[in-house]
PyMOL commands that place a pseudoatom at each C-alpha (Angstrom):
pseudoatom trace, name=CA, resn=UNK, resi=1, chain=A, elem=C, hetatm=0, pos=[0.000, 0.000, 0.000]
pseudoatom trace, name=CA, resn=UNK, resi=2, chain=A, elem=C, hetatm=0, pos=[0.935, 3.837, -0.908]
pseudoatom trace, name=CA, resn=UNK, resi=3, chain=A, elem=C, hetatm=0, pos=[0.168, 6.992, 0.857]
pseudoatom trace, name=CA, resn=UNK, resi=4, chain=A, elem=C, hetatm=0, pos=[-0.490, 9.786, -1.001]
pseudoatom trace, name=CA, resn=UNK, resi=5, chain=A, elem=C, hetatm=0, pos=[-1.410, 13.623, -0.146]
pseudoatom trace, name=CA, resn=UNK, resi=6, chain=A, elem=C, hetatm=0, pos=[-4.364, 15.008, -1.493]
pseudoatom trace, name=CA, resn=UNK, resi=7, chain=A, elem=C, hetatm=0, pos=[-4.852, 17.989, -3.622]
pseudoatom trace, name=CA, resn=UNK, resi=8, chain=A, elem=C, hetatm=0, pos=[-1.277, 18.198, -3.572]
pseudoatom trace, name=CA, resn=UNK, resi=9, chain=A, elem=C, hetatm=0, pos=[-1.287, 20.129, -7.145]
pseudoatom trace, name=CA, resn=UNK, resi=10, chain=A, elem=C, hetatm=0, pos=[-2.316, 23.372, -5.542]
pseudoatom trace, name=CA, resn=UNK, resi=11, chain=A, elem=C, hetatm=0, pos=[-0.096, 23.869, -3.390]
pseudoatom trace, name=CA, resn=UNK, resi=12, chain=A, elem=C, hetatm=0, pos=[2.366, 22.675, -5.428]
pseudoatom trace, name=CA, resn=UNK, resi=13, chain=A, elem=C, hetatm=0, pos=[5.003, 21.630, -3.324]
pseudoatom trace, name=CA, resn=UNK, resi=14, chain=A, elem=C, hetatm=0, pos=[7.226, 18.042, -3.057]
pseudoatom trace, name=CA, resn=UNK, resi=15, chain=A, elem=C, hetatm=0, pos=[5.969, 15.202, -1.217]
pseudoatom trace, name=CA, resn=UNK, resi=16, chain=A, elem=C, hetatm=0, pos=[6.449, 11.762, -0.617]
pseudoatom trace, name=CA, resn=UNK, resi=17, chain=A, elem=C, hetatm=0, pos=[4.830, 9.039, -1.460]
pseudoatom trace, name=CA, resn=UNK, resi=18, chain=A, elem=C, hetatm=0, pos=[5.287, 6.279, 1.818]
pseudoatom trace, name=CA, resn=UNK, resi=19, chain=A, elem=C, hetatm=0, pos=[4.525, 2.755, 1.680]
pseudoatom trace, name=CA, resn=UNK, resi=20, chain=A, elem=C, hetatm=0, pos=[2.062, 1.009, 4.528]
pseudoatom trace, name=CA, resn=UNK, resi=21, chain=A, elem=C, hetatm=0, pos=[5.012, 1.546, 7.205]
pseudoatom trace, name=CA, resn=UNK, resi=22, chain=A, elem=C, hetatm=0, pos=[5.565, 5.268, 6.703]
pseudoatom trace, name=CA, resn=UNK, resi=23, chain=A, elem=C, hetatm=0, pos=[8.340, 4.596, 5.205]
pseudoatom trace, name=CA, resn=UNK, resi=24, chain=A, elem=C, hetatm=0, pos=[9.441, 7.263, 2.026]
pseudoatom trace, name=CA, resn=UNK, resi=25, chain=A, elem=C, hetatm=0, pos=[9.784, 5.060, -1.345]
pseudoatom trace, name=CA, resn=UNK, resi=26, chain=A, elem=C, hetatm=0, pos=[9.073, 7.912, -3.709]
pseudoatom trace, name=CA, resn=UNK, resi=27, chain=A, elem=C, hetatm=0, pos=[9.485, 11.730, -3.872]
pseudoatom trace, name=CA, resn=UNK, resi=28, chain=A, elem=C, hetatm=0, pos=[7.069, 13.527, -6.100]
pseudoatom trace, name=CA, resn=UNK, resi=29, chain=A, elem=C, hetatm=0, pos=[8.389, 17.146, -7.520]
pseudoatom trace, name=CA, resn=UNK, resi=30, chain=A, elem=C, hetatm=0, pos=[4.961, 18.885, -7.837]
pseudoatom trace, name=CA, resn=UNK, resi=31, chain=A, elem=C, hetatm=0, pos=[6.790, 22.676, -8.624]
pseudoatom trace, name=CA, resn=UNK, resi=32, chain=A, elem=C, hetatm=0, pos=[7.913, 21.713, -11.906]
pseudoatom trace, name=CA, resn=UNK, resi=33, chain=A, elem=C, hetatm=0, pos=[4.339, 20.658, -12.944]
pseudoatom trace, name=CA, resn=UNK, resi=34, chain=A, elem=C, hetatm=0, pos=[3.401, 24.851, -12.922]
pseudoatom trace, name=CA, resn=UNK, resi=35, chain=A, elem=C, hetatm=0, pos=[6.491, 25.470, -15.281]
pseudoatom trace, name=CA, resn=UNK, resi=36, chain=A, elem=C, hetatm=0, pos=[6.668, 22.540, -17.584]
pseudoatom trace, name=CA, resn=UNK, resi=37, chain=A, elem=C, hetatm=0, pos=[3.012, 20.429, -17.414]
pseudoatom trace, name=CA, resn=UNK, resi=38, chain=A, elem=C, hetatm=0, pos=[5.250, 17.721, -16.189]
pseudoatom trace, name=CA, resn=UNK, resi=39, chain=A, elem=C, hetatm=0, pos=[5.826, 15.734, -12.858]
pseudoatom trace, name=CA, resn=UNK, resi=40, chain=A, elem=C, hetatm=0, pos=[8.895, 13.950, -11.966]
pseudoatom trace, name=CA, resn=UNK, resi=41, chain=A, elem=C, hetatm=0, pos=[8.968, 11.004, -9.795]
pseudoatom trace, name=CA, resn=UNK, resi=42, chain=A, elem=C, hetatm=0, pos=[12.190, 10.086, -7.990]
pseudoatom trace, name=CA, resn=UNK, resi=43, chain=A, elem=C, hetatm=0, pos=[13.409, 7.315, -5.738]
pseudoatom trace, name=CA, resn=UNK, resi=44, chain=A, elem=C, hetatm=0, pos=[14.795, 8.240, -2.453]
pseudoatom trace, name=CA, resn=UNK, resi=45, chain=A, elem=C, hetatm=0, pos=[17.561, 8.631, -3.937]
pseudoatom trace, name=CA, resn=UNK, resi=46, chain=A, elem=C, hetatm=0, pos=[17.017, 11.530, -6.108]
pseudoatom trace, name=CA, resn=UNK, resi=47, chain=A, elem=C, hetatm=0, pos=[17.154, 9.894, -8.888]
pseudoatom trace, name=CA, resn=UNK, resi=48, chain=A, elem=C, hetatm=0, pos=[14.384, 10.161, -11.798]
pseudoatom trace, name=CA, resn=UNK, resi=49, chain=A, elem=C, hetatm=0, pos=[12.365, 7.217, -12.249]
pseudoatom trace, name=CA, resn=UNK, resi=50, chain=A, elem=C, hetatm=0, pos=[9.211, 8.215, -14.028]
pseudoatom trace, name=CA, resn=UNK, resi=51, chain=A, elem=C, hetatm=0, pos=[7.340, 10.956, -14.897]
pseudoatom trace, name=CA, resn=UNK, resi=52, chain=A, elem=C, hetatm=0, pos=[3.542, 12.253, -15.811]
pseudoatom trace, name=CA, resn=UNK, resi=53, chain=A, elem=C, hetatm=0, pos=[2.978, 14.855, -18.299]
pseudoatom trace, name=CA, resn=UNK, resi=54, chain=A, elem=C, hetatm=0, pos=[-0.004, 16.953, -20.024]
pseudoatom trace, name=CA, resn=UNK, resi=55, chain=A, elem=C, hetatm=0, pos=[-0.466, 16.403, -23.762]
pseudoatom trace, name=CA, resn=UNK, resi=56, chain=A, elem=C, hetatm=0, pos=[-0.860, 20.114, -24.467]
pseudoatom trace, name=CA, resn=UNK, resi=57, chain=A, elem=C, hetatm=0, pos=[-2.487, 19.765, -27.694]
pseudoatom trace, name=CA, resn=UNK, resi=58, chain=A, elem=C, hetatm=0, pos=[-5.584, 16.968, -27.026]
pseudoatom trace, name=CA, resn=UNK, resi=59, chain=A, elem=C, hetatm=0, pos=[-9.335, 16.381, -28.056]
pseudoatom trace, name=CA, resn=UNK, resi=60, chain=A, elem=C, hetatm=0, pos=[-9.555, 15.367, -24.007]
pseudoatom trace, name=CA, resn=UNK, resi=61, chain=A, elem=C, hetatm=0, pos=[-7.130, 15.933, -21.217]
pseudoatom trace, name=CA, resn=UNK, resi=62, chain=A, elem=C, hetatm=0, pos=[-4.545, 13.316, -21.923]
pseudoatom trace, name=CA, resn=UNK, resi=63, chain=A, elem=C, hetatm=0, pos=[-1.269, 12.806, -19.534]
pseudoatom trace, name=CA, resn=UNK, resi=64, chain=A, elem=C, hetatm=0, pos=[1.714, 10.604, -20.900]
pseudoatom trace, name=CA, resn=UNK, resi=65, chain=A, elem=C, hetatm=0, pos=[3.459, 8.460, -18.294]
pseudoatom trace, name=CA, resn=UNK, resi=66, chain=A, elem=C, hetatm=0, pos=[7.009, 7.683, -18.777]
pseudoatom trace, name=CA, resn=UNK, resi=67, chain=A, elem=C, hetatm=0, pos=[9.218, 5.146, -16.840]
pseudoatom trace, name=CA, resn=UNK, resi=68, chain=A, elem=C, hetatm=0, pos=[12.804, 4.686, -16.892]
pseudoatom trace, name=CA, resn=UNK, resi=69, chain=A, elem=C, hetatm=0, pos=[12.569, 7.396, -20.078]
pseudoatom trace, name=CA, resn=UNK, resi=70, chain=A, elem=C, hetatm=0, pos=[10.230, 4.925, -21.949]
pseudoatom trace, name=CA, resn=UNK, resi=71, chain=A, elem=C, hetatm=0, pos=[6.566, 5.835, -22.968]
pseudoatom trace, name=CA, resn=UNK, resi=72, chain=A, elem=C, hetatm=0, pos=[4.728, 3.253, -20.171]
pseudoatom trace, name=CA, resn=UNK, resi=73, chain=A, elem=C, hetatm=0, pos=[0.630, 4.844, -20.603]
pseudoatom trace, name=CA, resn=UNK, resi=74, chain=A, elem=C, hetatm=0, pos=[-1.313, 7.462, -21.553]
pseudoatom trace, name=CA, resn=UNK, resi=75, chain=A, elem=C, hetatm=0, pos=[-3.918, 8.580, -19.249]
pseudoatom trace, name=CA, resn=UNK, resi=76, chain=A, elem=C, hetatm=0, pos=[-7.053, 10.104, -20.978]
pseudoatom trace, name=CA, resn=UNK, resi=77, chain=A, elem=C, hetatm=0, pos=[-10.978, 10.613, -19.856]
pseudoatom trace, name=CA, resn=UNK, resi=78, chain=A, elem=C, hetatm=0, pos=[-13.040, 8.254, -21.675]
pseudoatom trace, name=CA, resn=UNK, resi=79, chain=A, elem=C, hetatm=0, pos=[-15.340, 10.480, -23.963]
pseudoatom trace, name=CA, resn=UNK, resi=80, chain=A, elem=C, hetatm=0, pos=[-18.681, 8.693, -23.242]
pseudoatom trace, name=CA, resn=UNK, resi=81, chain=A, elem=C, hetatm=0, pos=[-19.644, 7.718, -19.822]
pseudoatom trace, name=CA, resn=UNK, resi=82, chain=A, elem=C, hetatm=0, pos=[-23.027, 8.866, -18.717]
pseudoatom trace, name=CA, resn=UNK, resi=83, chain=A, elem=C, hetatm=0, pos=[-23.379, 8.383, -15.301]
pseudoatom trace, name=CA, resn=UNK, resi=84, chain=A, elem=C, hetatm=0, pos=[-20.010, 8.708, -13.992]
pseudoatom trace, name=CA, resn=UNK, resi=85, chain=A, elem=C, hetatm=0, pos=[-16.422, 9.602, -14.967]
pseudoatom trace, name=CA, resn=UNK, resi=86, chain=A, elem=C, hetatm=0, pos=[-14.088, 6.770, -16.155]
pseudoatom trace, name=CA, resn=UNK, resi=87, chain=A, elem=C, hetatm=0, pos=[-10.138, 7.212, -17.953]
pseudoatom trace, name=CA, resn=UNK, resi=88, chain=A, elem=C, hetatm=0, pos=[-8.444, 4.477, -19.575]
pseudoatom trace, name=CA, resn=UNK, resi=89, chain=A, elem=C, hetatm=0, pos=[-4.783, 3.713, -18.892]
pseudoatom trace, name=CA, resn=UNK, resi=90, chain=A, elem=C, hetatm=0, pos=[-3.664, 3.102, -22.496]
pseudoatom trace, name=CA, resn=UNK, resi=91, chain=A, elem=C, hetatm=0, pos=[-0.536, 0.981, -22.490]
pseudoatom trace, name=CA, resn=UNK, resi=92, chain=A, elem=C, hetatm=0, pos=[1.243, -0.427, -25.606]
pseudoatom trace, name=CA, resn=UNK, resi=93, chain=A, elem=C, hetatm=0, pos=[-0.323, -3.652, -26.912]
pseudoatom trace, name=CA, resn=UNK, resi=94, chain=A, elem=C, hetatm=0, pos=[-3.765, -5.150, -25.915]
pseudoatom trace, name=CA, resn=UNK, resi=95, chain=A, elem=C, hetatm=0, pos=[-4.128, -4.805, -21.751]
pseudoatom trace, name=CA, resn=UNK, resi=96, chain=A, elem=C, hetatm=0, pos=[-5.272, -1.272, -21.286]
pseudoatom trace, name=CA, resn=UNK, resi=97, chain=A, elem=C, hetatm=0, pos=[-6.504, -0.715, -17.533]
pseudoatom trace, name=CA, resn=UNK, resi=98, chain=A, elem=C, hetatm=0, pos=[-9.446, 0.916, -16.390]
pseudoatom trace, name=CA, resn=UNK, resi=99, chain=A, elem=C, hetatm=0, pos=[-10.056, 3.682, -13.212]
pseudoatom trace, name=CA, resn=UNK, resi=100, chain=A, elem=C, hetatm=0, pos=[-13.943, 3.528, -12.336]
pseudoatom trace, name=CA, resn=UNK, resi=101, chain=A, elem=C, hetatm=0, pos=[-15.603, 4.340, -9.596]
pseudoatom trace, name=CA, resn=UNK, resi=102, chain=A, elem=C, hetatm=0, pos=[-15.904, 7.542, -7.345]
pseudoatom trace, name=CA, resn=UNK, resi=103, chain=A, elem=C, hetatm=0, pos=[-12.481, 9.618, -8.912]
pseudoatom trace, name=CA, resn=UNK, resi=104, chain=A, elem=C, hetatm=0, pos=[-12.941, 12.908, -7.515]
pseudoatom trace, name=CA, resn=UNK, resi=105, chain=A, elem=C, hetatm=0, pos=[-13.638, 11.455, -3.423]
pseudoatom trace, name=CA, resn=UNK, resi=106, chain=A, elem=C, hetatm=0, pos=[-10.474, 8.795, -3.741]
pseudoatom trace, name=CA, resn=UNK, resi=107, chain=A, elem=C, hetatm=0, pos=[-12.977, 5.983, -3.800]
pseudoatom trace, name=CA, resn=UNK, resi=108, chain=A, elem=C, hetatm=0, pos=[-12.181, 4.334, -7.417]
pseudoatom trace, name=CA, resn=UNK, resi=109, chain=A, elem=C, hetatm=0, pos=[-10.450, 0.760, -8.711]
pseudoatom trace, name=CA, resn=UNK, resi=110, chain=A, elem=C, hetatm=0, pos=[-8.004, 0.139, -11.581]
pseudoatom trace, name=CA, resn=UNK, resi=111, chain=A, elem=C, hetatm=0, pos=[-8.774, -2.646, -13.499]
pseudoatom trace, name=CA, resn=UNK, resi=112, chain=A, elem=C, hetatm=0, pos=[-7.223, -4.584, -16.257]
pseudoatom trace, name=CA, resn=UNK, resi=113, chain=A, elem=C, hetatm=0, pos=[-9.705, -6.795, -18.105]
pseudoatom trace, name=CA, resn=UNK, resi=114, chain=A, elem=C, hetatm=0, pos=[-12.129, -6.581, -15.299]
pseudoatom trace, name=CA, resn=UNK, resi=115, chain=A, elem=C, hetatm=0, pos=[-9.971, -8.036, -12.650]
pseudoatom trace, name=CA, resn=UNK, resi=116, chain=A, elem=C, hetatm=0, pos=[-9.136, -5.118, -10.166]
pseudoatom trace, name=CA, resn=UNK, resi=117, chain=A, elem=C, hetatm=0, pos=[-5.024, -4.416, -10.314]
pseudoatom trace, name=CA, resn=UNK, resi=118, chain=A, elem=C, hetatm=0, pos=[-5.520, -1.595, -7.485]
pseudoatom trace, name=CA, resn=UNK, resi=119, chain=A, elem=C, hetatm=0, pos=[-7.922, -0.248, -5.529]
pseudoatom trace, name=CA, resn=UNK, resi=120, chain=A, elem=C, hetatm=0, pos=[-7.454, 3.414, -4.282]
pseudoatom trace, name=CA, resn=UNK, resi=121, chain=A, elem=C, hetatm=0, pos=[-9.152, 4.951, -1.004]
pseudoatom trace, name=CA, resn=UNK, resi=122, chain=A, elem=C, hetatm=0, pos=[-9.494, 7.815, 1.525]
pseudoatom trace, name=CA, resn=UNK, resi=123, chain=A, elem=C, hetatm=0, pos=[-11.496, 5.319, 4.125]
pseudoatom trace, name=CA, resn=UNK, resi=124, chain=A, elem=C, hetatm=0, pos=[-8.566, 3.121, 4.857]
pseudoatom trace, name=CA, resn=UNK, resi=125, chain=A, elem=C, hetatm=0, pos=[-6.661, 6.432, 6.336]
pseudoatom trace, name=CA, resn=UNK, resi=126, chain=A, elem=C, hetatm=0, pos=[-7.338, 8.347, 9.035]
pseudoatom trace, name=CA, resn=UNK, resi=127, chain=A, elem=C, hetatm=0, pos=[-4.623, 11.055, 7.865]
pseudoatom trace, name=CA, resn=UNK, resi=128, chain=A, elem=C, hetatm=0, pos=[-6.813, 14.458, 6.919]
pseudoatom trace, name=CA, resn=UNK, resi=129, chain=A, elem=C, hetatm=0, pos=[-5.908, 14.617, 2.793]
pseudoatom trace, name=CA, resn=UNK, resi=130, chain=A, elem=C, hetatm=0, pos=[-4.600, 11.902, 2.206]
pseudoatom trace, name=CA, resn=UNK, resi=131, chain=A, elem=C, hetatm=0, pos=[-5.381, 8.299, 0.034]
pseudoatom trace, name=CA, resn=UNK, resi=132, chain=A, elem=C, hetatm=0, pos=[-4.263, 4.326, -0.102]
pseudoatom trace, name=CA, resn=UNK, resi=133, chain=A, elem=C, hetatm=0, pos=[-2.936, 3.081, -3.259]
pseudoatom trace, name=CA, resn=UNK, resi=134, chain=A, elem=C, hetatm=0, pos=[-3.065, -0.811, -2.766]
pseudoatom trace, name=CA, resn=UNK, resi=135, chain=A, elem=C, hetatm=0, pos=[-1.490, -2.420, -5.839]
pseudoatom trace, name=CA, resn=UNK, resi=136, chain=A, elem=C, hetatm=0, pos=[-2.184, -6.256, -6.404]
pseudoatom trace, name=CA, resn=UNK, resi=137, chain=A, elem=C, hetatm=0, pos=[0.792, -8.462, -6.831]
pseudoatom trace, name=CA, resn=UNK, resi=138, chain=A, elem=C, hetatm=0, pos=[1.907, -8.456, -10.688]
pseudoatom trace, name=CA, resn=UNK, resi=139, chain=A, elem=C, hetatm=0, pos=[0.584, -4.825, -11.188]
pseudoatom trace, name=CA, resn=UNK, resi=140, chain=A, elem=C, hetatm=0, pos=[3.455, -2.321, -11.961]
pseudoatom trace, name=CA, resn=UNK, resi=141, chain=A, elem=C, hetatm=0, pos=[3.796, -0.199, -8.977]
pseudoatom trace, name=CA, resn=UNK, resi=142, chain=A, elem=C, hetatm=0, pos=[5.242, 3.090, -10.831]
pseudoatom trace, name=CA, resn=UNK, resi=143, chain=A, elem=C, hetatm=0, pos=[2.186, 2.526, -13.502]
pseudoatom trace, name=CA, resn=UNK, resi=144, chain=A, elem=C, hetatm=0, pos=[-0.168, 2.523, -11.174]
pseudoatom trace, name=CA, resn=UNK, resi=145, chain=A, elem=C, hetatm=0, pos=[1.078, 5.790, -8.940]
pseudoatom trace, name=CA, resn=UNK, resi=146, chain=A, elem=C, hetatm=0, pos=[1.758, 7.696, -12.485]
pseudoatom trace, name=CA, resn=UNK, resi=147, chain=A, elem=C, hetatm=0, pos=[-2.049, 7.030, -13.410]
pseudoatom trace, name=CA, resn=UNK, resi=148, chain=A, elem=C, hetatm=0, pos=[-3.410, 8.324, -10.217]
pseudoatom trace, name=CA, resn=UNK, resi=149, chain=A, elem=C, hetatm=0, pos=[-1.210, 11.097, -10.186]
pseudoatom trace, name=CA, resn=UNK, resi=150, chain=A, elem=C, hetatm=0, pos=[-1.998, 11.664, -13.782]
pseudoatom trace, name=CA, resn=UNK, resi=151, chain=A, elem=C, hetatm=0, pos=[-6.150, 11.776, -12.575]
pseudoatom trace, name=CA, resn=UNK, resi=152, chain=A, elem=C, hetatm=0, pos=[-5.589, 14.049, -9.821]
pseudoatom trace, name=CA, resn=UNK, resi=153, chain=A, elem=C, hetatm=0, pos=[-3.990, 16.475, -12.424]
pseudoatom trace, name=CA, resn=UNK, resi=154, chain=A, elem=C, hetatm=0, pos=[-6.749, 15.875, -14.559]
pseudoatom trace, name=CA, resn=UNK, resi=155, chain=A, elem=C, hetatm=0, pos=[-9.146, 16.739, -12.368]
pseudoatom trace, name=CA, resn=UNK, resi=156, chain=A, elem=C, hetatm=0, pos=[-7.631, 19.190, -10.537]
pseudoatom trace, name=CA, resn=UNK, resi=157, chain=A, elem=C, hetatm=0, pos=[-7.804, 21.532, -14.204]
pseudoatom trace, name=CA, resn=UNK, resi=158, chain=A, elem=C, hetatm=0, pos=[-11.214, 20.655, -14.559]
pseudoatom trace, name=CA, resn=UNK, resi=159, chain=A, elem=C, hetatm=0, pos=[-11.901, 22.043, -11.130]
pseudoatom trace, name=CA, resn=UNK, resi=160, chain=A, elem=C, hetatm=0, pos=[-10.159, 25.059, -12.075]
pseudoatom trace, name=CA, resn=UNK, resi=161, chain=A, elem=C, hetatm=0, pos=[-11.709, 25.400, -14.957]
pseudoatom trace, name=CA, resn=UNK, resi=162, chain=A, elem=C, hetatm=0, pos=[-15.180, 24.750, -13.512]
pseudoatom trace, name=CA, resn=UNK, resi=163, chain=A, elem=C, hetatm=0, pos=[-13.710, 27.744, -10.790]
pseudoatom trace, name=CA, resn=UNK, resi=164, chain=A, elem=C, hetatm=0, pos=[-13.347, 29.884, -13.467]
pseudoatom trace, name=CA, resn=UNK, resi=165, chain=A, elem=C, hetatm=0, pos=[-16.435, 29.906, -15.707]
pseudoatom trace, name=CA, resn=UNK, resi=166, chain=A, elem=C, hetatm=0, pos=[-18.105, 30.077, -12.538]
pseudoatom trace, name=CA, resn=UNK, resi=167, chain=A, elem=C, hetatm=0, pos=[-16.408, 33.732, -12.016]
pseudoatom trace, name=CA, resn=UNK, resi=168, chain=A, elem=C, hetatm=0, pos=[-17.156, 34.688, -15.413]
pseudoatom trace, name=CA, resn=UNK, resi=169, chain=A, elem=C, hetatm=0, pos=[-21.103, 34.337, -15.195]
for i in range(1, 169): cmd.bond("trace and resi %d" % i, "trace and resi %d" % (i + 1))
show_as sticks, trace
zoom trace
């Protein structure tokens, strides 16, 4: 299991991303997302070993996520979902992965050909703003973190953007 901060985006600082034990297994550099649509995610270390970034020019918001410098996913909103918001996790080959479920409370899974590869909650925690990322065994653990960071950035510019028309009526 992960721990992640919530909302993390508008304040824009670093943070860490701990494992189950509090334990630091991943530092996320949330400044450079303001200045270059892109999010680097180092080991504790220091050392780069993924990153999440906007597709600037896209029908739908789309985020690429690269590990190791290799394209792993591209995060995009599926276009038509009626009743509730769902993004695909499109990886090279056949086994794209799914996020369903309640995205904007931190109450969603991540499935791959309808068997759940993570599961991703607020309820397990009783940290204020903060969520679980529990990745099943065989699920790629940088994949997984990279797609929900690649959501929260999603969402948090269409909150901003809901913000703003708002203002402008």
């Amino acid at each position: 299991m992960y721990v992640i901060r919530e909302k993390f985006f508008s304040i824009g600082d670093d943070f860490d991303v701990l494992d189950e034990h509090g334990t630091k297994v991943l530092r996320v550099d949330g400044k450079v997302f303001s200045v270059r649509n892109k999010v680097v995610i180092e080991d504790p270390a220091g050392n780069e070993v993924a990153s999440v970034h906007r597709h600037l020019v896209a029908l739908r918001p789309t985020y690429e996520i690269r590990i190791g410098g290799e394209k792993a996913a591209e995060v995009r909103k599926k276009l038509f979902t009626p009743f509730h918001d769902s993004f695909t996790i499109d990886v090279p080959g056949p086994d794209d992965l799914t996020m369903k479920g309640d995205l904007l409370d931190h109450e969603y899974v991540i499935e791959r050909g309808g068997r759940e590869v993570a599961a991703v909650s607020k309820r397990w925690l009783t940290l204020r703003d903060t969520y679980a990322v529990q990745v099943t065994d065989g699920a790629e653990p940088l994949l997984i973190i990279g797609s929900v960071l690649a959501l929260d950035l999603a969402l948090e510019r269409e909150e901003k953007k809901k913000e703003k028309e708002s203002q402008e009526d």
